[in-house]
N, CA, C and O atoms as CSV, one atom per row, in Angstrom:
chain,resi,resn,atom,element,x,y,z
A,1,UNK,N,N,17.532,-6.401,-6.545
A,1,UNK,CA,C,16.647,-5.260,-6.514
A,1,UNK,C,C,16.631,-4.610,-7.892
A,1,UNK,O,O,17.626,-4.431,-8.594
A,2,UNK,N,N,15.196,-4.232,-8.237
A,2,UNK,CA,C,15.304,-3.808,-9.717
A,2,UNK,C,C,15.178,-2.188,-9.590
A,2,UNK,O,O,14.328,-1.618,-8.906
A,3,UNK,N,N,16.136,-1.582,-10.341
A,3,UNK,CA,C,16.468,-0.257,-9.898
A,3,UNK,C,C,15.001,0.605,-10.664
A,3,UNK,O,O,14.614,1.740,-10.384
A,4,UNK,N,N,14.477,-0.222,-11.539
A,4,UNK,CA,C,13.475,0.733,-12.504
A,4,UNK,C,C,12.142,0.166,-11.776
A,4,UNK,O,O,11.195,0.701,-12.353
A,5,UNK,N,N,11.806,-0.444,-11.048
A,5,UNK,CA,C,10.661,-0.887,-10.195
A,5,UNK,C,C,9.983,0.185,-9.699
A,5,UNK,O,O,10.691,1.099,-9.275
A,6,UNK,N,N,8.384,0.366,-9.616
A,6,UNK,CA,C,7.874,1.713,-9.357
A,6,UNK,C,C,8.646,1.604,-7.990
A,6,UNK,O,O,9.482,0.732,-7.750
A,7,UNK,N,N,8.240,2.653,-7.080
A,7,UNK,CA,C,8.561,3.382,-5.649
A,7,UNK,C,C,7.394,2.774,-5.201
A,7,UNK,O,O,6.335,2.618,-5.809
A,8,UNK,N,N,7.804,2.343,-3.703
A,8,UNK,CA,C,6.679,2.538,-2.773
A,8,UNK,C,C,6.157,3.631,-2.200
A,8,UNK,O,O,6.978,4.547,-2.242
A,9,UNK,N,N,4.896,4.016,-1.551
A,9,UNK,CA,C,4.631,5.041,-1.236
A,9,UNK,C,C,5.361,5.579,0.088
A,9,UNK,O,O,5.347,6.786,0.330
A,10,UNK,N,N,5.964,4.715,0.896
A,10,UNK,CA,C,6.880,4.814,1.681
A,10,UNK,C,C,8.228,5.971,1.189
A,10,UNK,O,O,8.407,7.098,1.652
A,11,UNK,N,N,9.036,5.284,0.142
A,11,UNK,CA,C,9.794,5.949,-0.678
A,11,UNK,C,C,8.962,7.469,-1.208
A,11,UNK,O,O,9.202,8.613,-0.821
A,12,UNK,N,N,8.095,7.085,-2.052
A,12,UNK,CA,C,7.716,8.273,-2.297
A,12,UNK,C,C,7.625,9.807,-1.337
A,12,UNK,O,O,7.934,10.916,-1.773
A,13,UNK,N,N,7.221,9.565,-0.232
A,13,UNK,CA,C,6.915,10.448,0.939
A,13,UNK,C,C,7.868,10.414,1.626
A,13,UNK,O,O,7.487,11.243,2.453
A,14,UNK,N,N,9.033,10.055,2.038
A,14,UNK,CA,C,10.005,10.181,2.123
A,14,UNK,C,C,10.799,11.325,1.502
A,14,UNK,O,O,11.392,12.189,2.149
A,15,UNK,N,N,10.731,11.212,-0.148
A,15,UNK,CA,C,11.636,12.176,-0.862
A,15,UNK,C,C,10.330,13.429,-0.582
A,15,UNK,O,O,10.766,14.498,-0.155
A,16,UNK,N,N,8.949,13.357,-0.776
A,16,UNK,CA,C,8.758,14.996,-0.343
A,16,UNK,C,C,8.764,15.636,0.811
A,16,UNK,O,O,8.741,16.845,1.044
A,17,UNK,N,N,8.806,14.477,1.701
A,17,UNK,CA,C,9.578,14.944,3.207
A,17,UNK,C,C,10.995,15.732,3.186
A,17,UNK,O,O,11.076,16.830,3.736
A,18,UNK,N,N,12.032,15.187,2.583
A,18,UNK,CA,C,13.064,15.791,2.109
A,18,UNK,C,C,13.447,16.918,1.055
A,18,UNK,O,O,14.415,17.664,0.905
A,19,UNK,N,N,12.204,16.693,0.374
A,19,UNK,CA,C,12.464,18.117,-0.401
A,19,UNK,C,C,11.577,19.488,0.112
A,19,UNK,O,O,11.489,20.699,-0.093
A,20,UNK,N,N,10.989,18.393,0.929
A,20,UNK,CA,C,10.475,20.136,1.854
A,20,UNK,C,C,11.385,20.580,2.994
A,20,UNK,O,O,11.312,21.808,3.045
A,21,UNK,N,N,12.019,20.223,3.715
A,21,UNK,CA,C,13.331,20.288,4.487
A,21,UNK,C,C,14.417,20.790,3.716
A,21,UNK,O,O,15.020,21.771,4.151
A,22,UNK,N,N,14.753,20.282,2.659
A,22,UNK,CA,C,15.721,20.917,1.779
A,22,UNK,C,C,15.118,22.203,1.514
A,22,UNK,O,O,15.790,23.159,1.900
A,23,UNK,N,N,13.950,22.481,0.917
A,23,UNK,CA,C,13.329,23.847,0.670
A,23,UNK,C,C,13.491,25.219,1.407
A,23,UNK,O,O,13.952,26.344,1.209
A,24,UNK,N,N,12.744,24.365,2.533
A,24,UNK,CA,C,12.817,25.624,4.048
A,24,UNK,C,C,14.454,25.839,4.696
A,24,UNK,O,O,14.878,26.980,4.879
A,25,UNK,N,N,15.094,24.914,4.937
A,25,UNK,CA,C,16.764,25.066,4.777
A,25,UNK,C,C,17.109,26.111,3.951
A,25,UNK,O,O,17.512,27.157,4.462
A,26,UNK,N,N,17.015,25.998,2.749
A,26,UNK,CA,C,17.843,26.573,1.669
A,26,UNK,C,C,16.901,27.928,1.411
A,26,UNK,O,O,17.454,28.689,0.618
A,27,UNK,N,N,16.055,28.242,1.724
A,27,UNK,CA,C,14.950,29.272,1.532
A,27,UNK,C,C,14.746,29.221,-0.233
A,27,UNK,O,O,14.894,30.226,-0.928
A,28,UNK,N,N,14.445,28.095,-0.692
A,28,UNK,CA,C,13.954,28.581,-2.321
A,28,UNK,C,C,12.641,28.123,-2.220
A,28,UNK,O,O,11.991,27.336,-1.532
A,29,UNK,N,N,12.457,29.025,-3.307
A,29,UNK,CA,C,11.054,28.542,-3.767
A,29,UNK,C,C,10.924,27.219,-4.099
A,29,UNK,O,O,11.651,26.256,-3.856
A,30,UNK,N,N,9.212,27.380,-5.076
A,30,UNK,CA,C,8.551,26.096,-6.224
A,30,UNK,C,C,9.242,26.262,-7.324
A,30,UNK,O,O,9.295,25.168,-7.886
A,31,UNK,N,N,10.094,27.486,-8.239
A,31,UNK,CA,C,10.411,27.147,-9.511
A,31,UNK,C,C,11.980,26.666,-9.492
A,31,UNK,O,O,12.533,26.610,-10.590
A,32,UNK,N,N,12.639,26.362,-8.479
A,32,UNK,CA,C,13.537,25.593,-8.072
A,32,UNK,C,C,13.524,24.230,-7.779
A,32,UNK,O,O,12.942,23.687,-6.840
A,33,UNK,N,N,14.441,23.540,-8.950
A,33,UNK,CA,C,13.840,22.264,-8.925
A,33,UNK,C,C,14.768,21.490,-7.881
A,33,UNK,O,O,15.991,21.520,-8.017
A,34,UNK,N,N,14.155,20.795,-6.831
A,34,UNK,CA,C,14.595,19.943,-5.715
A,34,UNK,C,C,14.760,18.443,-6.245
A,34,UNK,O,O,13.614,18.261,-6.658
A,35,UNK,N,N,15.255,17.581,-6.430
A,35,UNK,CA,C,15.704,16.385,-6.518
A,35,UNK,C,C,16.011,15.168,-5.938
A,35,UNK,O,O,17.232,15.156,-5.782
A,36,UNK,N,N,15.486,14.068,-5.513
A,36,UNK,CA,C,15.998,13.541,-4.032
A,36,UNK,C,C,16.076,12.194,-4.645
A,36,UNK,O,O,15.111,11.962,-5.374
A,37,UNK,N,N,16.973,11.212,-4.557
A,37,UNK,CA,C,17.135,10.092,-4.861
A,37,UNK,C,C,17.930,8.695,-3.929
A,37,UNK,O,O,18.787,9.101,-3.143
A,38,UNK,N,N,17.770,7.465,-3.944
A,38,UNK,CA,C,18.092,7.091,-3.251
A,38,UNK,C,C,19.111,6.372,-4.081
A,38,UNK,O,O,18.590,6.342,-5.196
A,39,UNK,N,N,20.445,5.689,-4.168
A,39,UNK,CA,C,20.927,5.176,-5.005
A,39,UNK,C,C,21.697,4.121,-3.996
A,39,UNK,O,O,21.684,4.206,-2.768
A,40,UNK,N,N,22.463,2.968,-4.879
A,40,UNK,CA,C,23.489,2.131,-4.591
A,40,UNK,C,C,24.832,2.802,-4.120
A,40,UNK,O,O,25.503,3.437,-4.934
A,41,UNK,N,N,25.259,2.654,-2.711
A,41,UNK,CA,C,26.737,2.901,-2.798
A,41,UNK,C,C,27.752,2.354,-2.638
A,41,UNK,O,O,28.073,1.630,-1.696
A,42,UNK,N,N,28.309,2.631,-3.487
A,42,UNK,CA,C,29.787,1.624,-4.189
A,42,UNK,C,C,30.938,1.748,-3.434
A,42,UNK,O,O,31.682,0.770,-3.357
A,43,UNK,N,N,31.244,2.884,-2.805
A,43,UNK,CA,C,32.703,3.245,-1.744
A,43,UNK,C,C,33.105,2.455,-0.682
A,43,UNK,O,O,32.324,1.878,0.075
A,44,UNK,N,N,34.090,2.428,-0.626
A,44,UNK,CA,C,34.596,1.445,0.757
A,44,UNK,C,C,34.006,1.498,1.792
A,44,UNK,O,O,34.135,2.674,2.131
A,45,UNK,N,N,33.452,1.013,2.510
A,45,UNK,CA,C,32.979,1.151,4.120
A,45,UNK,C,C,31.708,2.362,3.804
A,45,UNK,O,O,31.630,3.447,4.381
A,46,UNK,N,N,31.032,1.995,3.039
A,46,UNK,CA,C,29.983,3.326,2.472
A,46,UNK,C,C,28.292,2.394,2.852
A,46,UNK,O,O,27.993,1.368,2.241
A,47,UNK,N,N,28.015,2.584,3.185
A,47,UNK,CA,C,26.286,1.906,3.828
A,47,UNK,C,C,25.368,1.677,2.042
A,47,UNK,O,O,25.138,2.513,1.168
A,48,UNK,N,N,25.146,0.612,2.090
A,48,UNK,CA,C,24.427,-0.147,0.887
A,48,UNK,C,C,24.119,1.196,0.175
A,48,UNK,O,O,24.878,1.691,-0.659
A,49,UNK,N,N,22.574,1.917,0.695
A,49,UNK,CA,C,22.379,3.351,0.275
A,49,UNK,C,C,22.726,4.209,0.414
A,49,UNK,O,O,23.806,4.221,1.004
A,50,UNK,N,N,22.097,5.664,-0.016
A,50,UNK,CA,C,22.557,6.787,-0.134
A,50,UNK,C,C,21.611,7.549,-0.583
A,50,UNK,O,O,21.007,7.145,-1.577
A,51,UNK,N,N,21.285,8.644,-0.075
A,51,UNK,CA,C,19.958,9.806,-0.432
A,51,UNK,C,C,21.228,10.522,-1.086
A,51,UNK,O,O,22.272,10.620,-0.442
A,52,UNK,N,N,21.105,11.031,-2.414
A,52,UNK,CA,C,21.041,12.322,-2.839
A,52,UNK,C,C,20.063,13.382,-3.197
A,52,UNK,O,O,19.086,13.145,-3.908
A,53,UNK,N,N,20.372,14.727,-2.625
A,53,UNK,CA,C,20.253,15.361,-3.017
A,53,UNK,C,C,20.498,16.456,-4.247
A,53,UNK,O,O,21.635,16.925,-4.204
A,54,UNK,N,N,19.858,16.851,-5.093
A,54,UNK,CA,C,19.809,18.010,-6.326
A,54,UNK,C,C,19.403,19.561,-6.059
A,54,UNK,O,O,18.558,19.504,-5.165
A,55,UNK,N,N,19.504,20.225,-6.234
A,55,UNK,CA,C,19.291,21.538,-5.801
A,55,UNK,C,C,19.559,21.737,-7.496
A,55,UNK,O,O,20.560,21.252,-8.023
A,56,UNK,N,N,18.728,22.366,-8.128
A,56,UNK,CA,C,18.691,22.962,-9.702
A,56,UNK,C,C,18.159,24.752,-9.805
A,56,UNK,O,O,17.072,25.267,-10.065
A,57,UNK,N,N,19.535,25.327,-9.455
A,57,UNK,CA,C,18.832,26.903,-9.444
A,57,UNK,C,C,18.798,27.572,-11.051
A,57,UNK,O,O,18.088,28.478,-11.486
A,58,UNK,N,N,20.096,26.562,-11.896
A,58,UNK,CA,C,19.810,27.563,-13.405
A,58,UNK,C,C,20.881,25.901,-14.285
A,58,UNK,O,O,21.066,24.726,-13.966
A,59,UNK,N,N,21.233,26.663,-15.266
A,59,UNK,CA,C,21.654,25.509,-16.147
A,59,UNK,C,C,22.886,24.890,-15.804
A,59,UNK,O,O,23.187,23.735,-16.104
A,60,UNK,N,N,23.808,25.942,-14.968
A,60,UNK,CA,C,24.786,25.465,-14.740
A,60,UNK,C,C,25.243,25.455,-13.379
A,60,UNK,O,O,26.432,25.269,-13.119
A,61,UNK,N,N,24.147,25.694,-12.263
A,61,UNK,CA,C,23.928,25.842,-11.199
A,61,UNK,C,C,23.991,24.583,-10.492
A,61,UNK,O,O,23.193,24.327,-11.394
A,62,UNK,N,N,24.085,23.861,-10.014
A,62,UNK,CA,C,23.892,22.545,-9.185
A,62,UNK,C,C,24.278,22.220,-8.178
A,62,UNK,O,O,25.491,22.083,-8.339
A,63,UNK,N,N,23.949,21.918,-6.856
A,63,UNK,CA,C,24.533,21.574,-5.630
A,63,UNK,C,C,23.705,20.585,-5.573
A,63,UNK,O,O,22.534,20.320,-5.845
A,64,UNK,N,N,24.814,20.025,-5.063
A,64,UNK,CA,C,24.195,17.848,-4.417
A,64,UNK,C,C,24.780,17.908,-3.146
A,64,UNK,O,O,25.728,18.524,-2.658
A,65,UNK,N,N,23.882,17.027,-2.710
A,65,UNK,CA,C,24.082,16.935,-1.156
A,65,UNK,C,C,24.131,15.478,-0.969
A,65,UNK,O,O,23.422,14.879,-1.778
A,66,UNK,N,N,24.788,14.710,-0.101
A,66,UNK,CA,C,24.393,13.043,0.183
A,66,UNK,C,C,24.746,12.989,1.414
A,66,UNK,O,O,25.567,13.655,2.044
A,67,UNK,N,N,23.835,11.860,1.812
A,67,UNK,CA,C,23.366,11.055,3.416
A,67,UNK,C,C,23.719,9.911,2.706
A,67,UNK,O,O,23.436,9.681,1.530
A,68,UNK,N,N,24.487,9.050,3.635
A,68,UNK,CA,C,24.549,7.777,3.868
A,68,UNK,C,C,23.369,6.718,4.415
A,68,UNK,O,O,23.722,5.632,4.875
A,69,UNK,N,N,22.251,7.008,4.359
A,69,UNK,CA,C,21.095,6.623,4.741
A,69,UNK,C,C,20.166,6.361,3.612
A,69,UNK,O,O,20.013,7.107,2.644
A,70,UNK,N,N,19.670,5.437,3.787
A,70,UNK,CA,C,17.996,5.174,2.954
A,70,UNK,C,C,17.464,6.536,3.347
A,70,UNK,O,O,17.594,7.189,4.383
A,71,UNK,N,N,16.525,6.881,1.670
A,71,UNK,CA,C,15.767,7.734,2.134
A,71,UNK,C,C,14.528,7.771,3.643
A,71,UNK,O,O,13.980,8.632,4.330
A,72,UNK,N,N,14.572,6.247,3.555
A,72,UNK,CA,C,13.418,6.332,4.799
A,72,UNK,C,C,13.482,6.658,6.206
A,72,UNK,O,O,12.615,6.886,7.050
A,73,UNK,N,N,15.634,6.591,6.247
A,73,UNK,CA,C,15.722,6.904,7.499
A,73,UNK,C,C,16.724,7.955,7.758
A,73,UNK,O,O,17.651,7.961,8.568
A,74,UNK,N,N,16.222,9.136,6.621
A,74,UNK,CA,C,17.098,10.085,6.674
A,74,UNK,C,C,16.186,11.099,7.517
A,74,UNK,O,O,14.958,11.011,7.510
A,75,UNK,N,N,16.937,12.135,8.294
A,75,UNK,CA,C,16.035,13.076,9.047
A,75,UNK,C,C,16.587,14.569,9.110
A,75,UNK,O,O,17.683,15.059,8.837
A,76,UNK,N,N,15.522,15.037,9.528
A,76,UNK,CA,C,15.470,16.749,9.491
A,76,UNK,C,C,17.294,17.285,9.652
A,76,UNK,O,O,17.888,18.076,8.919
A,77,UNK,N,N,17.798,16.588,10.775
A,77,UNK,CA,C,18.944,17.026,11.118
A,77,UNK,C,C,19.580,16.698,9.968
A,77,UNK,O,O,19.783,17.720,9.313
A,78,UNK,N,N,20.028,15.616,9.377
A,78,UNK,CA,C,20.384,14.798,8.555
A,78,UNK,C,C,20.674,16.091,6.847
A,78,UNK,O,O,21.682,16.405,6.213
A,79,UNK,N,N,19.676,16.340,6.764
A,79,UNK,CA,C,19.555,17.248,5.818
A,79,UNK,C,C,19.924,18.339,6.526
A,79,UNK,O,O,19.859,19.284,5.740
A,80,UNK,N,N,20.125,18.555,7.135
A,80,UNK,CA,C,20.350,20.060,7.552
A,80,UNK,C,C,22.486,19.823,7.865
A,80,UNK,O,O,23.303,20.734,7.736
A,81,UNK,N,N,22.646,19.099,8.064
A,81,UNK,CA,C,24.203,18.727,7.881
A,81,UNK,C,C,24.439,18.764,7.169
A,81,UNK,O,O,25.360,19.574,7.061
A,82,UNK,N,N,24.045,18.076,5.846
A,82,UNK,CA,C,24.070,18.045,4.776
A,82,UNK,C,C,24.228,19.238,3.853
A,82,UNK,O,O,25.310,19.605,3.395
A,83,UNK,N,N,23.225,19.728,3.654
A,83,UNK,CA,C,22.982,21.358,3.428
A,83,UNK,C,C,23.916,22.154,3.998
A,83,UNK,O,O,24.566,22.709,3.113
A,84,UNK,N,N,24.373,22.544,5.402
A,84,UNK,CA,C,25.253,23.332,5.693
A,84,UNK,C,C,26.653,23.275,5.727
A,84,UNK,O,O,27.470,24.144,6.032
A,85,UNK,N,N,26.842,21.813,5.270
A,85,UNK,CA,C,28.369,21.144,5.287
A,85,UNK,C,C,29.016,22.487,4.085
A,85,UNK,O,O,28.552,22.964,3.049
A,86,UNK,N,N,29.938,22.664,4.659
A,86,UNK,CA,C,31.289,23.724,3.454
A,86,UNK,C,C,32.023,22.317,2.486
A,86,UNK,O,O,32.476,21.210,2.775
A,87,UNK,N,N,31.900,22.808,1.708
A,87,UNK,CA,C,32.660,22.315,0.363
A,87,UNK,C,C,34.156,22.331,0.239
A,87,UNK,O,O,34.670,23.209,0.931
A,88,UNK,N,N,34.781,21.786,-0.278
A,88,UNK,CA,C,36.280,22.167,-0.627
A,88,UNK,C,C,36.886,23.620,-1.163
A,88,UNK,O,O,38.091,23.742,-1.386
């Protein structure tokens, strides 16, 4: 799989499915930049993919979120676990 290959439109609509769920979740606006990516995962017993999430409120601001799922079969709940999970 070539990681720099355009997106399908599948993929594509997918991540603004998710960044509008992430949006209304998190109550931010448009000048908050949302981020959604699907990547390789490398961890033991970890499912091929992985959606991350970006949340960009200022320069040094950043919260990431990740699903063990292709973006295509990540869902409302999915993000919303995600999002409300507590941190260390």
């Amino acid at each position: 799989m070539n990681p720099l290959a355009p997106k399908g439109p599948g993929v594509i609509d997918a991540a603004r499915r998710i960044k509008g769920w992430t949006r209304t979740m998190l109550a931010i606006d448009e000048t908050t930049v949302v981020s959604v990516n699907e990547l390789a995962c490398h961890l033991p017993g970890c499912p091929p993919r992985e959606t991350v999430i970006l949340v960009m409120t200022g320069p040094n601001d950043t919260r990431q979120f990740s699903i063990h799922k292709a973006m295509a079969e990540v869902t409302h709940d999915d993000v919303h676990a995600a999002a409300t999970q507590e941190g260390p």
